[in-house]
C-alpha positions as CSV (number, residue, x, y, z in Angstrom):
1,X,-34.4,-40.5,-84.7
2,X,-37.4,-41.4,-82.7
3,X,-36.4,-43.1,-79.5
4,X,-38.3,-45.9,-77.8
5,X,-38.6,-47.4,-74.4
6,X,-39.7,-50.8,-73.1
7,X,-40.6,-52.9,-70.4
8,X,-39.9,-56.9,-69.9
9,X,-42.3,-58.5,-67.5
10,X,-41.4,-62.1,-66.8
11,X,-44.0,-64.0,-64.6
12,X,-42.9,-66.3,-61.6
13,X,-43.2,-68.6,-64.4
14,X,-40.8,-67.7,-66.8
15,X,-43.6,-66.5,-69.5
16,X,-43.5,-62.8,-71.0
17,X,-46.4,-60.5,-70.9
18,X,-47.2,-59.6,-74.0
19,X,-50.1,-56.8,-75.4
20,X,-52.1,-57.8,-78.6
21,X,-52.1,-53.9,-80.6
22,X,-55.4,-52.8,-81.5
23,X,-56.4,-52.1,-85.5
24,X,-56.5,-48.7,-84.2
25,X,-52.7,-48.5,-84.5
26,X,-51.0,-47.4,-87.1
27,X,-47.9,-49.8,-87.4
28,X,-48.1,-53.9,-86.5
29,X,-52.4,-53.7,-86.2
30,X,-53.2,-56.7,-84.5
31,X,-49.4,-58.1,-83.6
32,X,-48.0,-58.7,-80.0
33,X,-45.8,-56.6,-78.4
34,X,-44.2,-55.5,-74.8
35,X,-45.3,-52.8,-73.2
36,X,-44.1,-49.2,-74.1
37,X,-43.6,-46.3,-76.1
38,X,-41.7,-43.0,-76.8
39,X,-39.5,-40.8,-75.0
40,X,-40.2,-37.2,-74.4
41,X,-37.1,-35.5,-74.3
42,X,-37.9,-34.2,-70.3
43,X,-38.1,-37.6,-68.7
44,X,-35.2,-39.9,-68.0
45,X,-35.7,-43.6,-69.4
46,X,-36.6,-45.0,-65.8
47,X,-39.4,-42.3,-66.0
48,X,-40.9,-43.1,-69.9
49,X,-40.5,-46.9,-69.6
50,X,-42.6,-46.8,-66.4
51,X,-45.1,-43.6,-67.9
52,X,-45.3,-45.7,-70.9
53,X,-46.5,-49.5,-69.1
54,X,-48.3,-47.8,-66.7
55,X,-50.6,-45.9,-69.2
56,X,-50.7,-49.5,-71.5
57,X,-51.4,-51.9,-68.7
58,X,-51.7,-50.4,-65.3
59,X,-49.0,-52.2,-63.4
60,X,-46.6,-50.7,-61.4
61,X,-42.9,-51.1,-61.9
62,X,-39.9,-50.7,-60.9
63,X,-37.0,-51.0,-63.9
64,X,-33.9,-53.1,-62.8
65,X,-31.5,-53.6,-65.9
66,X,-31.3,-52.1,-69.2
67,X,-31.6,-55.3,-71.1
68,X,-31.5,-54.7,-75.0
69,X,-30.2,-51.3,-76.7
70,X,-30.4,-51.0,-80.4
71,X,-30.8,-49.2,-83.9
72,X,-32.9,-50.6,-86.5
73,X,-35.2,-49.4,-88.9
74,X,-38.9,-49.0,-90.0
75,X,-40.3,-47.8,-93.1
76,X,-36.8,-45.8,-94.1
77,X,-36.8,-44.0,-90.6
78,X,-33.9,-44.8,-87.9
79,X,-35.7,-46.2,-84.2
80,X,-33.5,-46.5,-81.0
81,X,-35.2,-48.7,-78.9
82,X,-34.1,-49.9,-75.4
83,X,-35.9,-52.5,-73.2
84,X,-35.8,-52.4,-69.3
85,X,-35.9,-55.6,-67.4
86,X,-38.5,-55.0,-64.6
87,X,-40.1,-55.7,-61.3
88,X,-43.4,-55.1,-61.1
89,X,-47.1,-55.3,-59.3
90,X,-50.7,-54.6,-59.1
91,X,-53.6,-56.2,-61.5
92,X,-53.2,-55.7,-65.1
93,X,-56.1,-53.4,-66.9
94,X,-55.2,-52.8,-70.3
95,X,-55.9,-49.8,-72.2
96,X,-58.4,-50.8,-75.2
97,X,-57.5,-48.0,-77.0
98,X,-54.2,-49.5,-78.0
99,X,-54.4,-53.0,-77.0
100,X,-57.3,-56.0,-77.9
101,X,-55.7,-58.1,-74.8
102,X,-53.0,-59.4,-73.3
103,X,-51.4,-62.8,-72.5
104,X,-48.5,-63.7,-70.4
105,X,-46.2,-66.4,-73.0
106,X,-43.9,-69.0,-72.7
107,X,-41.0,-68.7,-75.5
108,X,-42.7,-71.8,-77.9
109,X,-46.2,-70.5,-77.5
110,X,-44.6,-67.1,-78.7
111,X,-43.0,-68.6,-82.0
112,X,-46.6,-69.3,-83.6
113,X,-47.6,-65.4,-82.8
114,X,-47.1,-62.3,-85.1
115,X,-44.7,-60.3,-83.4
116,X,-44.8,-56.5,-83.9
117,X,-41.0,-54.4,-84.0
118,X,-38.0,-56.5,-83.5
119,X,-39.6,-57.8,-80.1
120,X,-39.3,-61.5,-81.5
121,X,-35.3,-60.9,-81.3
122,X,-35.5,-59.8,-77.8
123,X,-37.7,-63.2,-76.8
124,X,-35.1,-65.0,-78.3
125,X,-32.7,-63.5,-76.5
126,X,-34.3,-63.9,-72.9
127,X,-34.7,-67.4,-73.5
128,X,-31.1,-67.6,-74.5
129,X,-30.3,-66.0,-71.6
130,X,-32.1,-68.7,-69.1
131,X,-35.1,-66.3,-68.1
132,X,-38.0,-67.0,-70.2
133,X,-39.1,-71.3,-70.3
């Protein structure tokens, strides 16, 4: 089972920063999603969430809650995928090697955009949960 980790920024705003994948990626070309990737089995999930948005956008976090934890699948193979809620800093830079930009979102501008993995569930969820406008 490949395992995956995530990281939520929400602006002073209440607006998600979201990546826009390159066609250089093999799954979701051209969809948005949060910043991550996958775990190497040495690092702790503090460590590959943070490795993982660091190398994607160059901000500098700090994870604060383990927001969303769950199984689903993607052509026939099992993913685990957990998203950290974070704090974070610095200017973003992202890499063009696996994004074409980026955009922080409010929850309605993000219902007319094609969202890559099951990231649209966690959106919806935040906004349930009173901390994305």
């Amino acid at each position: 089972m490949q395992i995956v980790w995530n990281g939520l920024m929400i602006d002073e705003s209440g607006r998600i920063l979201l990546l826009k994948r390159s066609n250089y990626t093999k799954m979701f070309p051209h969809h948005w999603t949060v910043p991550g990737g996958r775990w190497d089995p040495w690092e702790t999930p503090e460590q590959v969430a943070t490795r993982e948005v660091k190398e994607e956008t160059w901000l500098d976090f700090t994870p604060t809650k383990l927001y969303f934890d769950h199984i689903w699948e993607h052509s026939g193979k099992p993913l685990h995928s957990h998203r950290f809620l974070w704090i974070y800093s610095g200017d973003i830079n992202v890499d063009t090697n696996e994004a074409d930009g980026y955009a922080w979102y409010s929850y309605e501008e993000t219902q007319n955009l094609k969202i890559a993995f099951t990231h649209a569930d966690t959106i919806k969820k935040l906004y349930e949960d009173w901390l994305l406008k």
